[in-house]
C-alpha positions in Angstrom: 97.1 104.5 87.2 100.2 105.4 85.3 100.0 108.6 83.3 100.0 107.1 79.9 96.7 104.8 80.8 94.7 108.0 82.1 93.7 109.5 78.4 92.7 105.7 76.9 90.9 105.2 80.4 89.5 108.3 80.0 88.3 107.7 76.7 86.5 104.2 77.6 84.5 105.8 80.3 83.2 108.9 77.7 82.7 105.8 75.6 80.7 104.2 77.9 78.8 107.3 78.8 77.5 107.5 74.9 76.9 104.4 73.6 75.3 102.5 76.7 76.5 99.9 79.4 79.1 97.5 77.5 78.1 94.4 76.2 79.7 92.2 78.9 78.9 92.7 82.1 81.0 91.2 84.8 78.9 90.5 88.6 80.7 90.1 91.5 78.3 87.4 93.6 79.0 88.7 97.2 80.9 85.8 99.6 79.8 87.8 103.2 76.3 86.6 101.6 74.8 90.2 100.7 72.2 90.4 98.0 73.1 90.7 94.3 74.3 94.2 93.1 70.9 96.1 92.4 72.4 96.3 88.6 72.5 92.7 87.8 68.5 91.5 87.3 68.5 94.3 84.9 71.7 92.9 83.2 70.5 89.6 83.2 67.1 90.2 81.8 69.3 91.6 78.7 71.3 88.8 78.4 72.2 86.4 75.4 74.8 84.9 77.0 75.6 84.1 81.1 78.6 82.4 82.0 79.3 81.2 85.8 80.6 78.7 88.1 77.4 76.5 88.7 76.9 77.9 92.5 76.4 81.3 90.9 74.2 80.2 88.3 71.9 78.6 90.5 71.8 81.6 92.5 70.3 84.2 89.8 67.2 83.8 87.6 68.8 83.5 83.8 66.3 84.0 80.9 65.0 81.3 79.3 66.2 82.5 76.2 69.8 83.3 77.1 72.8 80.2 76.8 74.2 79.7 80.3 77.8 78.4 79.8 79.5 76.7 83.2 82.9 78.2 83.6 85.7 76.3 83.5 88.9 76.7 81.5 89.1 80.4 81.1 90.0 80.3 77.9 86.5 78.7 75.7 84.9 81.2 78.1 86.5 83.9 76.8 86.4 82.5 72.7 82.5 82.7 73.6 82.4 86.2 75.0 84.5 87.2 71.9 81.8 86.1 69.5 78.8 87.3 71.0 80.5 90.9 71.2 81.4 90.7 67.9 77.6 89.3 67.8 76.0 92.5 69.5 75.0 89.9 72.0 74.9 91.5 75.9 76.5 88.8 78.1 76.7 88.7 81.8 79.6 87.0 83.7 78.9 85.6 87.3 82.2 85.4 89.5 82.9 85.3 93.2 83.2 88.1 95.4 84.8 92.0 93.5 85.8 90.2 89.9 88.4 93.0 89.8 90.6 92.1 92.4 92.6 89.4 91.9 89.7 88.2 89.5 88.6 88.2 86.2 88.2 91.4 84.8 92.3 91.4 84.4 92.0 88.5 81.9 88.9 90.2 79.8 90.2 93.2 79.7 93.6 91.8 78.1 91.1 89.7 75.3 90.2 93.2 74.7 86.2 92.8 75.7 84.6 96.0 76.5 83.8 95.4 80.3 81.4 97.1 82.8 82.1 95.8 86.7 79.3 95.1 89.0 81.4 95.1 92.4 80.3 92.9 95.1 82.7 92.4 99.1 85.8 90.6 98.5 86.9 87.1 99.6 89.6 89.3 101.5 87.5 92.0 102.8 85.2 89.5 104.0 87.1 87.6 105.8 88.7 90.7 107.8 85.2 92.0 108.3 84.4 88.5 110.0 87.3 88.4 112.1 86.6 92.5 113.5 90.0 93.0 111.8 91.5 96.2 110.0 92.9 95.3 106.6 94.0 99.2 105.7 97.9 97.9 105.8 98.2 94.8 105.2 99.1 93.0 102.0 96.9 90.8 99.9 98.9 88.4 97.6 97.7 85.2 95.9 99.0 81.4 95.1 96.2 80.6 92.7 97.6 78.8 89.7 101.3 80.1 90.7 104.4 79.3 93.2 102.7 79.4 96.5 106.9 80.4 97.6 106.5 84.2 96.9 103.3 84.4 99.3 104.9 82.3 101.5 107.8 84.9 101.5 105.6 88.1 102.0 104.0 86.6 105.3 107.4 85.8 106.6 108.5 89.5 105.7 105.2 91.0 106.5 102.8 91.7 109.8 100.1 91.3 108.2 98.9 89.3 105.0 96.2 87.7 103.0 96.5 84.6 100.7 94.5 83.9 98.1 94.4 80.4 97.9 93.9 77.2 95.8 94.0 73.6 96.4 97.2 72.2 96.8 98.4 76.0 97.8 96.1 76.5 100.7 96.3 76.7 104.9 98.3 73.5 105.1 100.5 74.7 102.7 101.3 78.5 104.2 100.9 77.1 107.7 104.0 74.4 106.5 105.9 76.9 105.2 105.8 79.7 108.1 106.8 76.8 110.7 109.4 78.9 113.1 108.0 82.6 112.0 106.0 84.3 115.1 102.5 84.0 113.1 99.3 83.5 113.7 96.8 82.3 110.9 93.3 82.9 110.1 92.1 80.4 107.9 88.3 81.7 106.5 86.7 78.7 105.2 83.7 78.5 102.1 82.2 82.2 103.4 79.0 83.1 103.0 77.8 79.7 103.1 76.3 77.3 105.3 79.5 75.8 106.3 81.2 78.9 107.0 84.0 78.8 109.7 87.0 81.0 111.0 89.9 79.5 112.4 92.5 80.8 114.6 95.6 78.3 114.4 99.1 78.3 114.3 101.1 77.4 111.5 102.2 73.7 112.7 98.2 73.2 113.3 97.7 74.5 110.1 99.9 72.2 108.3 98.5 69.4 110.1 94.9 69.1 108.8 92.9 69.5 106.1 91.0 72.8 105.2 87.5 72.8 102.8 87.5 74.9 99.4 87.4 77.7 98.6 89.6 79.5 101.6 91.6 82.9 102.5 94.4 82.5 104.7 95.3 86.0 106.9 98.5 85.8 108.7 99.3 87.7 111.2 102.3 88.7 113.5 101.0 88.0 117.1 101.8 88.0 120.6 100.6 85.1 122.6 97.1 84.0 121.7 93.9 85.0 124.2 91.8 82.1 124.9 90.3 81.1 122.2 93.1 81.4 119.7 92.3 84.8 118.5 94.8 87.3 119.0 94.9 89.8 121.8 93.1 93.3 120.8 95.9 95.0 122.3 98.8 93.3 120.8 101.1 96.2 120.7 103.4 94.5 118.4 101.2 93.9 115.4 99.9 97.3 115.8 102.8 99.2 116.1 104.3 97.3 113.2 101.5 98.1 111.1 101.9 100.7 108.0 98.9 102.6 107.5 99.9 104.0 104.0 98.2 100.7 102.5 101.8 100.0 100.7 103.6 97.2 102.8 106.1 96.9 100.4 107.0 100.6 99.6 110.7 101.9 100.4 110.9 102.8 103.9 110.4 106.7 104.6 113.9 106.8 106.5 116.2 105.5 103.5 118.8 102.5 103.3 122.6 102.4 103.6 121.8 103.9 107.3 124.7 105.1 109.3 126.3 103.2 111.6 124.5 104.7 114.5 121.0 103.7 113.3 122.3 100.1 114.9 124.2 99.0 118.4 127.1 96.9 117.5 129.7 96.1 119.3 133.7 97.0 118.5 132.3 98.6 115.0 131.7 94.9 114.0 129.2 96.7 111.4 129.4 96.4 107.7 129.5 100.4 106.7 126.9 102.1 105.0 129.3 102.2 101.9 129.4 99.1 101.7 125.8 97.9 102.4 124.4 100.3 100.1 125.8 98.4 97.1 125.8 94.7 99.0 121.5 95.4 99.0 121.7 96.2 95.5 123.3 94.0 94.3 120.8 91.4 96.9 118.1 93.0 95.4 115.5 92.4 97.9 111.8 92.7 97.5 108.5 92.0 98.5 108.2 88.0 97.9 111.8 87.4 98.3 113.9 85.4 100.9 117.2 86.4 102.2 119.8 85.2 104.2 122.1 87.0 106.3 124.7 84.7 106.9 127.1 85.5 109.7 124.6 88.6 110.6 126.7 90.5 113.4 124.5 93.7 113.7 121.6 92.6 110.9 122.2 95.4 109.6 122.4 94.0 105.8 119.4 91.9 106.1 117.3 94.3 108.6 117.7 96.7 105.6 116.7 94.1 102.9 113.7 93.8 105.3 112.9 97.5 104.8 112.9 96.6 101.6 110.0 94.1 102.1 112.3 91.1 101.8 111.8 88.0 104.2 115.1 87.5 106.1 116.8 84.7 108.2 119.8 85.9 110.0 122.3 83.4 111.2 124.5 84.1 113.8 126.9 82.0 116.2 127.5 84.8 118.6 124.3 84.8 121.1 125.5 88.4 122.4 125.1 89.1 118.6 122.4 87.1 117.3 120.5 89.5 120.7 122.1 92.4 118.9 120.4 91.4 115.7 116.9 90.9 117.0 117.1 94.5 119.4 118.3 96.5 115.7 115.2 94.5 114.4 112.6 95.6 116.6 114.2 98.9 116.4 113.5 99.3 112.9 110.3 97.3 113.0 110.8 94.7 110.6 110.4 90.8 111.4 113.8 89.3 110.8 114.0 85.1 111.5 116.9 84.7 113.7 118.5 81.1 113.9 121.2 80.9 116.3 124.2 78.7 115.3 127.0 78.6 113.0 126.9 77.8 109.3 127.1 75.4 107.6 125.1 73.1 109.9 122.3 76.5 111.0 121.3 76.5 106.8 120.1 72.7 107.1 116.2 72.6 106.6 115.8 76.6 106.4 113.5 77.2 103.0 115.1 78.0 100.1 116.5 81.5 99.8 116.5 83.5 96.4 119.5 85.6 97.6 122.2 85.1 100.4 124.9 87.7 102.2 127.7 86.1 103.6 129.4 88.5 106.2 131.0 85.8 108.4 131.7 81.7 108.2 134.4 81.6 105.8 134.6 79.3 102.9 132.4 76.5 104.3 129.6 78.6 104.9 130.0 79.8 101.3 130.5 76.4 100.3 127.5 75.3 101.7 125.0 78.6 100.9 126.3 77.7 96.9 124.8 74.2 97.3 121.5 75.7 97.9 121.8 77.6 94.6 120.1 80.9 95.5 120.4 83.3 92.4 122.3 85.7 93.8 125.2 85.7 96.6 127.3 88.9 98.2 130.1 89.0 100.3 132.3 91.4 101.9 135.8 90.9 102.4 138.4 92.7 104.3 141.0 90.1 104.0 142.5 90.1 99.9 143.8 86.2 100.8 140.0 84.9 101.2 138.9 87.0 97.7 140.7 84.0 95.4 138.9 81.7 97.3 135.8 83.1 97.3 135.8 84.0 93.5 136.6 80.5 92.8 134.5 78.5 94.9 131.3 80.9 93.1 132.6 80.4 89.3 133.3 76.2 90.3 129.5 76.5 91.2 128.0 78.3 87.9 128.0 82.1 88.8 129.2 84.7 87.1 131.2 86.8 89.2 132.2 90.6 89.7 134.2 92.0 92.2 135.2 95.8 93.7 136.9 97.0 95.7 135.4 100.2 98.1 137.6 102.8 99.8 135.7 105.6 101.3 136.8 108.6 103.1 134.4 110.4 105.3 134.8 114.4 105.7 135.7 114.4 109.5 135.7 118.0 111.7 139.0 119.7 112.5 139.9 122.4 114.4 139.2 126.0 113.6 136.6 125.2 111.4 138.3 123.0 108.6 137.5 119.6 107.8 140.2 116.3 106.8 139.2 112.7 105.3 138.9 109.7 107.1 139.3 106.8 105.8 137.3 103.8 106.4 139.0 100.0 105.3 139.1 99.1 102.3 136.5 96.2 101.5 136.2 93.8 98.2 132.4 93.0 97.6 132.2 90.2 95.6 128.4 89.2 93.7 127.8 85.7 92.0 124.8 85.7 89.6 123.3 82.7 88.7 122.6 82.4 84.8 
C-alpha cells in the first residue's frame, strides 16, 4: 500500500467498523473444493440481490425472495449493484476462488461500491497445493482478456510462474510460445471438480492438444523430468534460482552496470560498465518484456536486462562465446535463451522482441532486427565509419534516433600513493525509438 492510500483505507475500515458489514458482499467459492466461508449463509440470508456464474449459484441456497442475476458481461452486473446500493439493498457476489486476486473486487472497487471480501483458496494457490509445490517466489501473471505475449515473456524470463488463463490464451498457447525455453508446465485443469486433473508436460505437448476450461498453467524451470513427468524434488537448479523475497521482478540486490570482472570474457571483448549502464536504460527491460542480445559476446548486456526481469535471447556465432554467454548466465542466475548462429539468418522464427541490442553483425543484422520492428534498438559502436550507417538504416525504418558519444576515464593506482586516469575507448551508443 502506498502512503497516500493508508489514511482513506484507514478510514473505510473505521467505517466499516460503525455502520455494519457493507452492502455488497463479495464470496470467494473455494476451487480446492473447501466449504463456503462460515460468513456467507449469513450474507446470503440478508440478501436482495446475488449475482454469480451459474455453477456458484447452484452451489448456495439463495432466498426465495432475493433476485439472482447470472454473471456475464461485467458491466450490467455492476449497473445492478449500483442501484441496489443506492437502494439500501445487501447484495452478495459469488466468484471463483480469493475475488481479490486477479478477480473482481479490482473492478467494484473502481465503480466505487462499498465492498466487504469473503476470501476463499485461489485458483493459483490451489493448484501449487495440488502439485506439493512452494509458490513463496514465484510469479503469478494473467492472459485473461489481454496479450497472452507479456505472460509468455515472464515464464521465459522467470523460474517459476503462474498463468491465469482463458480460452484462446491457455496451455496450448504458453506451451507454443515457450517451444526452445528449458520449461516444464503444469497445466491444473477445472479444480475442485469431478474432472479435476494435473498435468506434467512439456511445452511442444502442451501446444499439441487441447486443455478443458477453466485452467492454471505453472511453469517451471526443470532439469530432466522423473518418471512420471513431474519434476525431480531435488532439482538444484529451480531451487537455487528461486527468490524467496516473493518479488521476482524486483532490481537485483547486487546492482547493474557490473564491472567487467563480474563476467569471463575473453581479450576484454566486454561492452564496459559505462557503456551498458546507459545501453539497459535506454533497453528498458522489465518483467514481461523480450530482449535480444544480438551479437552477445559475454551476455553481459542482456544477462543484466535479465536481472532486470526481462526475457532474453542471446545470439552468438562464436560457440567459445555463445559457452561464455551461458557460464556468465548461470553465474548470475538468470535464464538467458542462447541461439547459436549468426544474424541475420539466427533471428528467423525467434518471437517477437520488444527491444533489441546489437553488439556485433554489422549492418545486416541491423537491417534485419529493424524488419522485426521492436520499439526500441541500442547499439554500441567503436568504429565512427559504421555510425552514418547505422543512424540511417534506423531513421529509413521509422525511428527516431539519438546518439552519444562516452569517454570514461577510470582513476587507476600509482606509485607512492597517488592515483592517474585511464582511459577506456571511446564508444557512440546509438537508440532508435519507435513512435
Amino acid at each position: 500500500m502506498r502512503p497516500a492510500d493508508a489514511a482513506p483505507a484507514a478510514a473505510d475500515a473505521r467505517g466499516a467498523a460503525e455502520t455494519g458489514p457493507a452492502l455488497v458482499t463479495v464470496a470467494g467459492m473455494d476451487v480446492a473444493g473447501n466449504p463456503p466461508h462460515p460468513e456467507l449463509a449469513a450474507a446470503l440470508a440478508r440478501a436482495g440481490l446475488v449475482i454469480g456464474a451459474a455453477r456458484h449459484l447452484a452451489a448456495v441456497t439463495v432466498p426465495a425472495r432475493a433476485r439472482t442475476v447470472v454473471l456475464g458481461p461485467l458491466a450490467p452486473a455492476v449497473e445492478r449493484l449500483a442501484a441496489a446500493v443506492a437502494a439500501g439493498t445487501p447484495a452478495v457476489v459469488l466468484a471463483s476462488g480469493d475475488p481479490g486476486f486477479f478477480g473482481i473486487v479490482r473492478r467494484l472497487r473502481a465503480a466505487g461500491l462499498p465492498v466487504r471480501v469473503l476470501p476463499a483458496v485461489s485458483s493459483v494457490a490451489a493448484a501449487f497445493a495440488r502439485a506439493g509445490l512452494p509458490w513463496e517466489g514465484a510469479a503469478v501473471v494473467t492472459a485473461h482478456g489481454r496479450d497472452v505475449r507479456p505472460a509468455l515473456n515472464a515464464c521465459r524470463a522467470l523460474p517459476l510462474v503462474a498463468v491465469l488463463t482463458a480460452p484462446g490464451a491457455g496451455a496450448a498457447e504458453v506451451g507454443a510460445g515457450l517451444v526452445g525455453w528449458s520449461r516444464r508446465l503444469l497445466v491444473a485443469e477445472q479444480l475442485g471438480t469431478g474432472p479435476e486433473r494435473l498435468t506434467w508436460t512439456t511445452p511442444p505437448e502442451a501446444a499439441a492438444r487441447a486443455w478443458a476450461d477453466p485452467h492454471v498453467v505453472v511453469s517451471v524451470a526443470a532439469g530432466p523430468p522423473a518418471p512420471g513427468g513431474e519434476p525431480h524434488a531435488d532439482d538444484r537448479r529451480t531451487a537455487g534460482a528461486m527468490r524467496v523475497d516473493d518479488q521476482p521482478a524486483a532490481a537485483p540486490a547486487g546492482g547493474w552496470a557490473l564491472p567487467e570482472t563480474a563476467y569471463a570474457h575473453r581479450d576484454s571483448m566486454i561492452t564496459k560498465a559505462e557503456v551498458r549502464a546507459l545501453a539497459v536504460a535506454r533497453l528498458r527491460p522489465r518483467l514481461g518484456r523480450l530482449v535480444w542480445d544480438v551479437g552477445a559476446g559475454s551476455g553481459s548486456v542482456g544477462i543484466e536486462c535479465a536481472l532486470l526481469g526481462a526475457a532474453v535471447i542471446a545470439v552468438e556465432r562464436d560457440p567459445a562465446a555463445a559457452d561464455l554467454v551461458r557460464a556468465n548466465a548461470a553465474r548470475h542466475r538468470v535464464d538467458v535463451r542462447v541461439v547459436p548462429g549468426s544474424a541475420p539468418a539466427a533471428l528467423d522464427g525467434l518471437p517477437e522482441p520488444d527491444a533489441v541490442f546489437v553488439g556485433g553483425g554489422g549492418a545486416g543484422a541491423l537491417a534485419a532486427v529493424v524488419t522485426r520492428r521492436p520499439a526500441r534498438v541500442v547499439l554500441a559502436l567503436a568504429a565512427l565509419d559504421r555510425v552514418v550507417v547505422a543512424r540511417d538504416l534506423l531513421r529509413g525504418a521509422g525511428y527516431a534516433v539519438e546518439g552519444v558519444q562516452l569517454s570514461a576515464a577510470r582513476l587507476a593506482d600509482l606509485p607512492g600513493g597517488s592515483v592517474r586516469l585511464a582511459a577506456t575507448n571511446p564508444v557512440v551508443v546509438l537508440s532508435g525509438e519507435r513512435p
